[in-house]
C-alpha positions in Angstrom: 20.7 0.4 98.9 20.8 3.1 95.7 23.1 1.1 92.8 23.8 4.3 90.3 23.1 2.0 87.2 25.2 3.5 85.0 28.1 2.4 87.1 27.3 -0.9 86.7 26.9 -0.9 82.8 30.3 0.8 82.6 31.8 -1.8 85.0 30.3 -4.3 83.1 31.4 -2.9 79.8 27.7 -2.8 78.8 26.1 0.0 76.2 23.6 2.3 77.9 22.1 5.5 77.2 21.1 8.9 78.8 18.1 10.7 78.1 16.4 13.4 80.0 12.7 14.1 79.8 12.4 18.5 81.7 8.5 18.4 80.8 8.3 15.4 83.6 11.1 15.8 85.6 12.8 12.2 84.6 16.0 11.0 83.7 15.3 7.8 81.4 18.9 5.0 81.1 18.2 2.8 77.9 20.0 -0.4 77.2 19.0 -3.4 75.7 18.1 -7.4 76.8 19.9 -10.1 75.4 16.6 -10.3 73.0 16.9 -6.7 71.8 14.5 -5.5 73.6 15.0 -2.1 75.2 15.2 -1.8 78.4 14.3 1.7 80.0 15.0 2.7 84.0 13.6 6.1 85.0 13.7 8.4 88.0 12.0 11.7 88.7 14.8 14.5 89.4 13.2 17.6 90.3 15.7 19.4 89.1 15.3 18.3 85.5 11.9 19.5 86.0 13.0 22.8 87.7 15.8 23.5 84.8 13.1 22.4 82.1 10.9 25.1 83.3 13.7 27.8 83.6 14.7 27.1 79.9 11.5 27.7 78.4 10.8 31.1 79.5 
């Protein structure tokens, strides 16, 4: 079962982040542990990738 997490840090009132890496194809979430640490989750997206690509020509 796919959980999208950003959901589940807005439904949790939880600060997140959104960053997109084309050269690789991922789409990184940050947030942070109660420590401070942060905390990345990334996924390839081959469309990221594809769009990357298409910019840089």
């Amino acid at each position: 079962m796919y959980i999208n997490p950003m959901s589940w840090y807005e439904a949790n009132e939880l600060p997140y982040r959104v960053e997109t890496f084309g050269w690789v194809g991922w789409c990184g979430v940050f947030t942070e542990d109660p420590e401070g640490n942060t905390v990345e989750l990334v996924a390839y997206d081959d469309s990221i990738k594809v769009a990357s690509e298409l910019d840089s020509r």
